[in-house]
C-alpha positions as CSV (number, residue, x, y, z in Angstrom):
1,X,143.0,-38.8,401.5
2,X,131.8,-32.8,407.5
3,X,128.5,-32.7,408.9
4,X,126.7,-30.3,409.2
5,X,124.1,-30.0,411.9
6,X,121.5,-28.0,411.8
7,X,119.6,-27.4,416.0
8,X,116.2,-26.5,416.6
9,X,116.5,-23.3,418.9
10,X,115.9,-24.3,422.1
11,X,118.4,-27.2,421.3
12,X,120.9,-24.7,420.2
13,X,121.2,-22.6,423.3
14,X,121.8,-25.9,424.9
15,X,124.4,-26.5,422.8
16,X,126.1,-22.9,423.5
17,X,125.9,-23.7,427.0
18,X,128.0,-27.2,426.8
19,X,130.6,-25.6,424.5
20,X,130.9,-23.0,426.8
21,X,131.3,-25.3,429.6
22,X,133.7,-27.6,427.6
23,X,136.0,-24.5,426.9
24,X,135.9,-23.8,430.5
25,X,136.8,-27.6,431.7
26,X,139.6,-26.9,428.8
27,X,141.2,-23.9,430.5
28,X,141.1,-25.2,433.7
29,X,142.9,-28.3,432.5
30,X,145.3,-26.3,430.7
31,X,145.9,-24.5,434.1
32,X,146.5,-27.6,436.1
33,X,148.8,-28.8,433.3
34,X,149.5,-32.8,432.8
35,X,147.6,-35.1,435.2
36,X,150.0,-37.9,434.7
37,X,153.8,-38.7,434.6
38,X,153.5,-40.0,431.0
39,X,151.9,-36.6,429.9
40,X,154.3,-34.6,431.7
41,X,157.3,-36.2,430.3
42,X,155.7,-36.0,427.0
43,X,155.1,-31.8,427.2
44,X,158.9,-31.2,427.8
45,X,159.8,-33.8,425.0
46,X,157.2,-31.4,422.5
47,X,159.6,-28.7,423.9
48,X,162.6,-30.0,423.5
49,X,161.5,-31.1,420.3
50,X,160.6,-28.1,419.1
51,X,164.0,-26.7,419.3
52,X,165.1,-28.9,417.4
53,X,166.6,-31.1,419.3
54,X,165.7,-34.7,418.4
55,X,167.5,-37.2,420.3
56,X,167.0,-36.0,423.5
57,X,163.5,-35.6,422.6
58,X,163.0,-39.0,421.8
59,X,165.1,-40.5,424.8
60,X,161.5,-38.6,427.1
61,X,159.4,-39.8,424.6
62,X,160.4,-43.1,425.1
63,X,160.2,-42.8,428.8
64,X,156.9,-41.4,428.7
65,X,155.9,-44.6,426.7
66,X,157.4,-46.5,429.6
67,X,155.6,-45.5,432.1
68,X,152.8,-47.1,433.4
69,X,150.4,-44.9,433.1
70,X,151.2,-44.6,429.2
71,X,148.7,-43.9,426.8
72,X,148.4,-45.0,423.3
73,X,149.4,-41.4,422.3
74,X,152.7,-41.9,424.1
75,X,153.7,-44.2,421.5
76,X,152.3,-42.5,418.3
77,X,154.3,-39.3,419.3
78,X,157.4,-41.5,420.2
79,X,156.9,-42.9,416.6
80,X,156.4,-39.5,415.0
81,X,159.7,-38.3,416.9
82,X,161.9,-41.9,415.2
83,X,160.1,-41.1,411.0
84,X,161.3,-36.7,411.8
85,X,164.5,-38.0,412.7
86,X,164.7,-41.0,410.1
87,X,164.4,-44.0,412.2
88,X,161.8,-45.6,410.5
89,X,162.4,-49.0,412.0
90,X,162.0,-47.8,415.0
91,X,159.3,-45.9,414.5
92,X,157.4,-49.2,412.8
93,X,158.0,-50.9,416.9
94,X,156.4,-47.6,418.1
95,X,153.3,-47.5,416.6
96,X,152.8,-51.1,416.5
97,X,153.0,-50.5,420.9
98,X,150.3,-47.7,420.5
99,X,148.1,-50.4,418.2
100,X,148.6,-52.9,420.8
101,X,147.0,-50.5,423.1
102,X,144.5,-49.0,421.3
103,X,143.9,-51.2,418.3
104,X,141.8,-48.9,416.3
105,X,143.9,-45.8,416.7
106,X,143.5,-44.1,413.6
107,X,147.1,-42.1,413.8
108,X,148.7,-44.8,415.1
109,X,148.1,-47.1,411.9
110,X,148.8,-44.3,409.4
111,X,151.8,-43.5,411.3
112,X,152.8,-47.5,410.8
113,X,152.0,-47.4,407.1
114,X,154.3,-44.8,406.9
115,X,157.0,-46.4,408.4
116,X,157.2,-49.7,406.5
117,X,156.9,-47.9,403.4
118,X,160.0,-45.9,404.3
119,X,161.6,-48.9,405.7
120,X,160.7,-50.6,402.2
121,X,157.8,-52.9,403.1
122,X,155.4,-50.9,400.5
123,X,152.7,-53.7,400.7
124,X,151.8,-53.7,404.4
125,X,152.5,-50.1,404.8
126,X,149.6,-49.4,402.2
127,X,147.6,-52.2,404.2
128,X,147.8,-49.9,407.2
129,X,146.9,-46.5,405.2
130,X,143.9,-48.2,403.4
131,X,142.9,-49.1,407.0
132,X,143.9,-45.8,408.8
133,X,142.3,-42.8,405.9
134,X,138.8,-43.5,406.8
135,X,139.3,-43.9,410.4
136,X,141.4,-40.7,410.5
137,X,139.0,-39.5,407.8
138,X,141.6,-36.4,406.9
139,X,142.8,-35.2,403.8
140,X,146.3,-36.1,404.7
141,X,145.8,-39.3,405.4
142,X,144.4,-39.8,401.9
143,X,146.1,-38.1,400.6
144,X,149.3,-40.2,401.8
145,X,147.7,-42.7,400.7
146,X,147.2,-41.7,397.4
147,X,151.4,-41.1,397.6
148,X,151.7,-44.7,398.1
149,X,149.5,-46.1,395.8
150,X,151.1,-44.0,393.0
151,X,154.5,-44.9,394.0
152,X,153.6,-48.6,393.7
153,X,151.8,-48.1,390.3
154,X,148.8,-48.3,391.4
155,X,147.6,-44.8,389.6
156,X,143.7,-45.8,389.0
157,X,143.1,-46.0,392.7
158,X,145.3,-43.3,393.4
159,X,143.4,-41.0,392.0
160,X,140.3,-42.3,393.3
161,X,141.8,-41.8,396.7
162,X,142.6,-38.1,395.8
163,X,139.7,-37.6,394.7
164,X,138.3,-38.7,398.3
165,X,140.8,-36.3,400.0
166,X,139.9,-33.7,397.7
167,X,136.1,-33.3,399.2
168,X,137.8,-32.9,402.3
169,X,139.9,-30.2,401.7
170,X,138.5,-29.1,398.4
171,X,141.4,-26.5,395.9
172,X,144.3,-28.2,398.5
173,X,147.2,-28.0,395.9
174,X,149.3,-30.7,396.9
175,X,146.6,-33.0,396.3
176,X,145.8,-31.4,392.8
177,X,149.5,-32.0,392.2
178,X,149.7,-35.4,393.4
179,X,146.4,-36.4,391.2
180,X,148.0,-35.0,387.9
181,X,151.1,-36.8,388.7
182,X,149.3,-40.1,388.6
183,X,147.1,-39.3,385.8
184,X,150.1,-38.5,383.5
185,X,151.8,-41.6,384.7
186,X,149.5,-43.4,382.8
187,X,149.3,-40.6,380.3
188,X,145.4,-39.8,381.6
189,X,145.9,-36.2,379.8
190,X,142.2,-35.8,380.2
191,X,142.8,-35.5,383.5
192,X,146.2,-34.4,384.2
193,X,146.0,-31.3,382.3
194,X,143.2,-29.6,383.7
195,X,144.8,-30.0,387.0
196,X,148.3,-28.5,386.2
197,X,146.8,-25.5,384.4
198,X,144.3,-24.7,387.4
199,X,147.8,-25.1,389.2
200,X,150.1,-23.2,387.4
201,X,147.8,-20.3,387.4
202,X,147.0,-20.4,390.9
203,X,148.0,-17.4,392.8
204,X,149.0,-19.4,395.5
205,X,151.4,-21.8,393.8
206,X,155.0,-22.6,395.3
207,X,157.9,-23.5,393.6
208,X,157.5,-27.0,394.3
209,X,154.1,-27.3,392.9
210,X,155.3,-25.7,389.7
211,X,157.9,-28.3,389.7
212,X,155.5,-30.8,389.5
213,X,153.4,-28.8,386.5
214,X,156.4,-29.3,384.9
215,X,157.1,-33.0,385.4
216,X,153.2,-33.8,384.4
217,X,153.9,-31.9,381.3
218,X,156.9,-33.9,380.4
219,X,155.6,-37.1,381.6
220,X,152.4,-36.5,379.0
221,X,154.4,-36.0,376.3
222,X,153.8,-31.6,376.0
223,X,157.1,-30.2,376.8
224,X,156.8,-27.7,374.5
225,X,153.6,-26.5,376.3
226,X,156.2,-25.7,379.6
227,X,159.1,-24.2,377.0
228,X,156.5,-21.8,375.6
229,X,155.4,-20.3,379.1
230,X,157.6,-21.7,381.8
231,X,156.3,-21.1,385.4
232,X,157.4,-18.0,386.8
233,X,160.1,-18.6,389.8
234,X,161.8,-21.7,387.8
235,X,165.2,-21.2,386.0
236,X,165.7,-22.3,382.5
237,X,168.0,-24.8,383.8
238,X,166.0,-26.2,386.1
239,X,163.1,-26.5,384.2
240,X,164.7,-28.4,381.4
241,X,166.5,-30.8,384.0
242,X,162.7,-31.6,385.0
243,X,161.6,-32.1,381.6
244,X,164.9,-34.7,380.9
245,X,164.1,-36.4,383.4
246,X,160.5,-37.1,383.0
247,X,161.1,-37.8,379.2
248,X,163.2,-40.6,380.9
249,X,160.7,-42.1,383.0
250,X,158.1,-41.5,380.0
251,X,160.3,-43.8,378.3
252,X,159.9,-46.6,380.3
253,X,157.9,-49.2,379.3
254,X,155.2,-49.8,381.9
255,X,152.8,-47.3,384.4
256,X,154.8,-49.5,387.4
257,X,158.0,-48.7,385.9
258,X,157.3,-45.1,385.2
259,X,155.8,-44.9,389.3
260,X,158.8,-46.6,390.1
261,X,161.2,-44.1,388.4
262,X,159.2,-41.0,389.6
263,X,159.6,-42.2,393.3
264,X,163.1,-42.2,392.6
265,X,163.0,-38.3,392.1
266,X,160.9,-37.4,394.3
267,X,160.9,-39.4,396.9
């Protein structure tokens, strides 16, 4: 959820030249800040907003949107300011204003298929992602994607979709996780386990990915595999909570009831 290009040498220098020349336009722009109303009112709401304080940033942002000189963007980051602060509603309205604008904005339909999954309308929301990963063509986006499709049960095209997202950002280990998860939902150990033990002995790992190792292990069946050698930075406690509760979800009696259950969990 890149090309590369290869320039004969006289092409090349010519290349340099209009990189160089597009940096400078940059810093110069940078330097005469926001051209328009909209894009002003839409720097101080990032500010505001980065301090963490949300309402008021989403009152400009909404104002920005307003104006008449409003881009498409206007609405996407007024929608991204409503799903931070859990409006997803709202947020839906937003980014359906940006798509009105700009009707193949990538991260305005990804940001919609977010927001009517959260708001509980899983079908259309992973409409919109199916449509927005290859326009966005990120790693994220298939990788949300993926999320969804695993949630609904749909575990055979999630992992094709991580697996997608996964030449984009090749080793990315929330991705890894995410695949093993919906591998061992439908108990797809060939797959699963080689994923959590590249994990689990990555020297990167967080807590939360270890967390997971430990749910794929339960959810296959091998909880004596994580009781052996649990990962390092869990409790005991805590890791036999994980492994309760995805014996209870391996329990139940279909892949859709199982992604169901796991949603509840994690989501």
């Amino acid at each position: 959820m890149r090309q590369h290009v290869v320039f004969l040498p006289v092409v090349a220098m010519l290349a340099l030249a209009g990189c160089q020349t597009t940096k400078n336009n940059t810093e110069q722009a940078k330097a005469q800040g926001p051209s328009s109303q909209s894009e002003r009112l839409i720097k101080l709401a990032d500010d505001i907003d980065a301090r963490g304080e949300s309402d008021t940033a989403i009152a400009l942002y909404q104002r920005a949107a307003a104006m008449p000189d409003a881009k498409a963007s206007a609405f996407v980051k007024a929608g991204a300011a409503y799903m931070r602060a859990g409006y997803p509603a709202e947020a839906a309205k937003a980014y359906q204003a940006a798509l009105a604008k700009a009707p193949n904005d990538g991260e305005a339909m990804l940001g919609l298929g977010s927001a009517m999954i959260e708001a509980g309308d899983i079908d259309a929301g992973m409409r919109a992602l199916a449509q927005a990963a290859p326009l966005v063509n990120t790693s994220s986006a298939y990788n949300r994607l993926g999320v969804a499709q695993t949630f609904a049960g749909q575990t055979g095209e999630a992992q094709t979709t991580f697996a997608q997202a996964l030449k984009l950002a090749p080793g990315d280990l929330d991705v890894e996780t995410n695949m093993a998860l919906a591998a061992a939902l439908e108990d797809n150990s060939a797959i699963a386990l080689p994923l959590v033990q590249k994990i689990a002995a990555a020297p990167n790992a967080q807590l939360h990915h270890k967390r997971n190792v430990v749910v794929v292990y339960g959810l296959l069946g091998q909880a004596d595999q994580v009781k052996t050698s649990p990962p390092i930075g869990l409790t005991t406690k805590e890791v036999a909570t994980l492994l309760s509760r995805a014996r209870t979800i391996r329990l139940k009696g279909s892949t859709q009831a199982k992604a169901k259950a796991l949603g509840s969990i994690l989501g």
